[in-house]
N, C-alpha and C positions, 0 to 999 in steps of 0.2 A: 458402659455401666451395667452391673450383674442386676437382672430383674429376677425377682424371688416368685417362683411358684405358688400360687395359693386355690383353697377350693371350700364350699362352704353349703352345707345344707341346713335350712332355718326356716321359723316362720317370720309373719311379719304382720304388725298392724299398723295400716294409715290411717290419718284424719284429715282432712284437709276441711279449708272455707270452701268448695264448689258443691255444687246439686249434684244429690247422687247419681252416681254416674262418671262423672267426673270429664269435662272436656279433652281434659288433657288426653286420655285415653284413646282417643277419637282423632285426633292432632286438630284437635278445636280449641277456641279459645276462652281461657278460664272464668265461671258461671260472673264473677264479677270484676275482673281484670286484672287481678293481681292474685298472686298463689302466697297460701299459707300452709302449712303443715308442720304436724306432731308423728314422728312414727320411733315404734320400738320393733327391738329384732332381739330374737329369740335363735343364738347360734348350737343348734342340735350338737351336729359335727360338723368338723373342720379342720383345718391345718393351714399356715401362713409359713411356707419353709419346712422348718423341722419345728414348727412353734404350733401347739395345737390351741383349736380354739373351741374345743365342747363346752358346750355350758355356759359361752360367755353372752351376757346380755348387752346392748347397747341400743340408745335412741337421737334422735338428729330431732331436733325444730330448725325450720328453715323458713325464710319469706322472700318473695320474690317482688318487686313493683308492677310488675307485668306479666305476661306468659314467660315462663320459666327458660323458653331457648330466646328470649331479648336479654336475659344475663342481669345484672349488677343484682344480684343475691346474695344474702346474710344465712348464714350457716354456722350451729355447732353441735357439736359432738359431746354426749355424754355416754360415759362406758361404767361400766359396775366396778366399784369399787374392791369386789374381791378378785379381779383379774390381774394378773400379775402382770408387771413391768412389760414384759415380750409379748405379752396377749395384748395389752392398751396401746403398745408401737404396732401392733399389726393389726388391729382394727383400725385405727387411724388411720395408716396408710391405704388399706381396702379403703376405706369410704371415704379417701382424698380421690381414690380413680389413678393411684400408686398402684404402678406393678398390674397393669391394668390395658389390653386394647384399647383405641380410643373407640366411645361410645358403644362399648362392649356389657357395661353396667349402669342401671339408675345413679350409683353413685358417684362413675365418670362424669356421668351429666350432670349431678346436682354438684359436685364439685368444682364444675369447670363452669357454670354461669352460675357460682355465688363467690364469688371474689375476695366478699367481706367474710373472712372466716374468725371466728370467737375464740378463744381459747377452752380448749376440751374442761369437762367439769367430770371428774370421778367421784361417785354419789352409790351409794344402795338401792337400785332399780329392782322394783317389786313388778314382774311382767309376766303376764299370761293370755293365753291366745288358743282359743277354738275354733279354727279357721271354717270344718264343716256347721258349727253350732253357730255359726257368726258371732261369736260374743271374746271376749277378752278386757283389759284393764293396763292400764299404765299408770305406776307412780314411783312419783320420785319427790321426798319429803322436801319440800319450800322450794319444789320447784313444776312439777307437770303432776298434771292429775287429768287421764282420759281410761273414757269407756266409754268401747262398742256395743253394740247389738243388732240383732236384725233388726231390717223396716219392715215396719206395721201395716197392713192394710189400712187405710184412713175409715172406713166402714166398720167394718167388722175386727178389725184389735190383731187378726191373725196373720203372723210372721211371712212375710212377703219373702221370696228367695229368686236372685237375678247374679248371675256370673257374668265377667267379661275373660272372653279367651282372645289371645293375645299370640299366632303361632310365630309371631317373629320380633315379639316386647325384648326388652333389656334387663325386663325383671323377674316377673313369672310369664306361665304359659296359660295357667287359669286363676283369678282371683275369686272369691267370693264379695258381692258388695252388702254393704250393711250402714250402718246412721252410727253415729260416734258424736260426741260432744268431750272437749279436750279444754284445758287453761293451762300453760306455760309461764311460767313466772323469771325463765329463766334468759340470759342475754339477749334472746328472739321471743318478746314478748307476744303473747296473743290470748286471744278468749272466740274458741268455736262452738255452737251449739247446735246437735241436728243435721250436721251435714256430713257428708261424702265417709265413707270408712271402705275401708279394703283389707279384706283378711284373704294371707295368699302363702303357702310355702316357696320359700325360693331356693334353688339347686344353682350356685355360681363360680366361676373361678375366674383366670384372670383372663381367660378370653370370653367370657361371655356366661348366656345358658349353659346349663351343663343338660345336652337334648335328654339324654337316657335316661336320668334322674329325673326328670320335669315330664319326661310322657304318663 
């Protein structure tokens, strides 16, 4: 079978239910035992083949029962509605972990222990992301509505600033961490408030980090 080349520079914003910080990151196990998350991605540049993908936005809600590598996971996919036909078959496939090392990408892995997968929704995603400013926003009308920000000092009001560097993750190399509060209305319902946010650019293709790009 002909595997298609692909490669992708973006940012990205999570939310999840865990304490900032996030166990997952750690290969700990999740703040309350089960993983939830909202994330949008913001694709700079790209190309899926001869199929470019500048500009295209797309986000995943996902929920797990447990820590995310015990698997039976619900996953779906929404991609902006102004991306064309070959741009929505090649984000799809990227974040199925198509055309893909195995466990070369977050999206390998959230693909392959969530089994339950939704059928994609194409919608007008309103998304932006200041990955050094920590702050950013996700919406997608009657269906996701989040936003980031740095964590606050609990004293003093003033913007608390903590990265996780990652020199051998599947996603990025350095995240920024931040507080986010997120509601999902869509197939993978949720309502997060206050917890874990990850603002992070990502450099991928279909073997993995892309080193150069991510140093």
């Amino acid at each position: 079978m002909t595997r298609t080349e692909w490669s992708i520079h973006g940012r990205e914003l999570v939310n999840c239910n865990c304490a900032y910080g996030c166990p997952c990151q750690f290969n700990a196990l999740p703040t309350h035992g089960d993983c939830r998350a909202i994330v949008g991605y913001q694709i700079d540049t790209g190309h899926y083949g001869a199929t470019k993908l500048d500009g295209v936005r797309t986000a995943l809600v996902a929920s797990w029962p447990g820590p995310i590598h015990e698997g039976d996971g619900t996953m779906q996919f929404i991609i902006d509605e102004t991306a064309s036909d070959a741009q929505r078959a090649a984000m799809e496939a990227i974040m199925r972990g198509d055309d893909t090392d195995d466990m070369a990408t977050m999206w390998w892995v959230f693909s392959a222990m969530a089994p339950h997968k939704l059928d994609t929704i194409y919608a007008p995603i309103d998304f932006a992301v200041d990955v050094d400013a920590r702050r950013g926003h996700l919406r997608i009308p009657n269906l996701i509505e989040m936003t980031g920000e740095p964590i606050k000092n609990p004293v003093t009001g003033a913007e608390h600033r903590a990265r996780i560097d990652l020199p051998h993750g599947f996603e990025y190399r350095l995240a920024e961490v931040g507080s986010a509060s997120g509601k999902s209305t869509a197939g993978v319902a949720m309502e997060l408030t206050d917890s874990y946010a990850q603002f992070a650019e990502i450099h991928l293709c279909d073997k993995g980090v892309i080193e150069a790009a991510a140093a």
